[in-house]
C-alpha positions in Angstrom: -80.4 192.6 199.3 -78.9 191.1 195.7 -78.1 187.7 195.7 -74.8 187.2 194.2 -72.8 184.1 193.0 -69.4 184.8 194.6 -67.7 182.2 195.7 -66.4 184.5 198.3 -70.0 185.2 199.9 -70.4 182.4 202.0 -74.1 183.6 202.4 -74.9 184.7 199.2 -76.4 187.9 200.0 -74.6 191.2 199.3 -74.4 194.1 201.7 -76.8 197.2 200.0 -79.5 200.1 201.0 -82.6 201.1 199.8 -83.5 204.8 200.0 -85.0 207.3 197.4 -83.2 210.4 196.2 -85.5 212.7 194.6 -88.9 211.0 194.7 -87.3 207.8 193.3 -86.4 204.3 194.8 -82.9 203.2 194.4 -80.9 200.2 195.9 -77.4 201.1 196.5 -74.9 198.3 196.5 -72.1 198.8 199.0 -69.8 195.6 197.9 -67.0 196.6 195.0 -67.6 193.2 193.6 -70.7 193.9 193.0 -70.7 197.7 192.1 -67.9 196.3 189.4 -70.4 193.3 188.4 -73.0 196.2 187.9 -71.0 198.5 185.9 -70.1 195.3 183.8 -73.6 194.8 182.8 -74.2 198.2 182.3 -77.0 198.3 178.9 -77.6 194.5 179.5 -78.8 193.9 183.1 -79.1 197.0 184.3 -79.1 200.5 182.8 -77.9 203.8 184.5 -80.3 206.9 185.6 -79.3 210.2 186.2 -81.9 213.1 187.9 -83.6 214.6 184.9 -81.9 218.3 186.5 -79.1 216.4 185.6 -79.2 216.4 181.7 -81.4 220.1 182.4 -77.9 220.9 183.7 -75.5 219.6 180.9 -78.1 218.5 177.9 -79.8 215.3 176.7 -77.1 214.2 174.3 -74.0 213.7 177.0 -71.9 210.9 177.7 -73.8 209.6 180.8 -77.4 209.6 178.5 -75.6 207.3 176.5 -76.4 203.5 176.8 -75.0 200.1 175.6 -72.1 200.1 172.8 -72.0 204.2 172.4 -71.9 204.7 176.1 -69.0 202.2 176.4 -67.3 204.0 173.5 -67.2 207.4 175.4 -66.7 206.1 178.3 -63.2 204.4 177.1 -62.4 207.6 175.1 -62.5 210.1 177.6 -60.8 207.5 179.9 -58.0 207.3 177.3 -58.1 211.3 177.6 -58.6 211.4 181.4 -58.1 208.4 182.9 -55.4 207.6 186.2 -52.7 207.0 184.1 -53.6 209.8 181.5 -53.8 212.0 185.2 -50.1 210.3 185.8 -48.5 210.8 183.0 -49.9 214.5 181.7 -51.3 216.2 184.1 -50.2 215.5 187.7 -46.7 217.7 187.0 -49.2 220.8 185.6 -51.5 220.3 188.9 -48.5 220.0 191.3 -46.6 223.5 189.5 -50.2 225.6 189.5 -50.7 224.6 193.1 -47.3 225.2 194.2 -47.8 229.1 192.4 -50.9 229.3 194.3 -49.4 228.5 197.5 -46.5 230.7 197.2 -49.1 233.8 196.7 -51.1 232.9 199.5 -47.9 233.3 201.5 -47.6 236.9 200.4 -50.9 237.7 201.4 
C-alpha cells in the first residue's frame, strides 16, 4: 500500500495491487487521487515504463520514451491535437457521419 497525505484518507493508506506483468513487479494504484498525484510527478518521483516489445513495436524515440520536460511537451501537444475537447470540437461530427455511412451499408447487406 502507498501512504498518502490526503486529508480525505482518514487512514492514510491508499487502495493498490502488486502483481508482475511480463517478468516484472509493478504496484498498481487504484485511487484517481493518487493515479493523478502520480502522473503529477511523472520525471520527479516516479518515472514511467513501458514493455521493451513496446518501443520494438513503435521505436525507441516515441512520445511515451520520453521523460521529464520533453515528455510533458508532447504530451500537451498531441493533447492540444487530440485531446476531449479537440475530439469535441473536430472530430466527433466526422466519427458520427462515417459511422452513420457504415451503418446504412450494413443494412443493405
Amino acid at each position: 500500500m502507498f501512504h498518502h497525505s490526503s486529508k480525505r484518507e482518514s487512514t492514510g493508506r491508499v487502495h493498490c495491487f502488486k502483481t508482475s506483468l511480463v517478468g516484472r513487479q509493478i504496484v498498481v494504484p487504484t485511487d484517481p487521487d493518487v493515479n493523478h498525484f502520480i502522473f503529477q510527478q511523472e520525471g520527479k518521483l516516479v518515472q514511467s515504463w513501458y514493455m521493451d516489445k513496446f518501443d520494438d513495436i513503435i521505436g525507441k524515440d516515441n512520445v511515451l520514451s520520453s521523460h521529464g520536460f520533453l515528455h510533458k511537451y508532447l504530451r500537451n501537444l498531441i493533447l492540444n491535437l487530440f485531446g476531449s475537447e479537440s475530439l469535441k470540437t473536430k472530430h466527433v461530427s466526422e466519427i458520427e457521419e462515417l459511422t452513420s455511412k457504415h451503418l446504412q451499408l450494413w443494412c443493405f447487406l
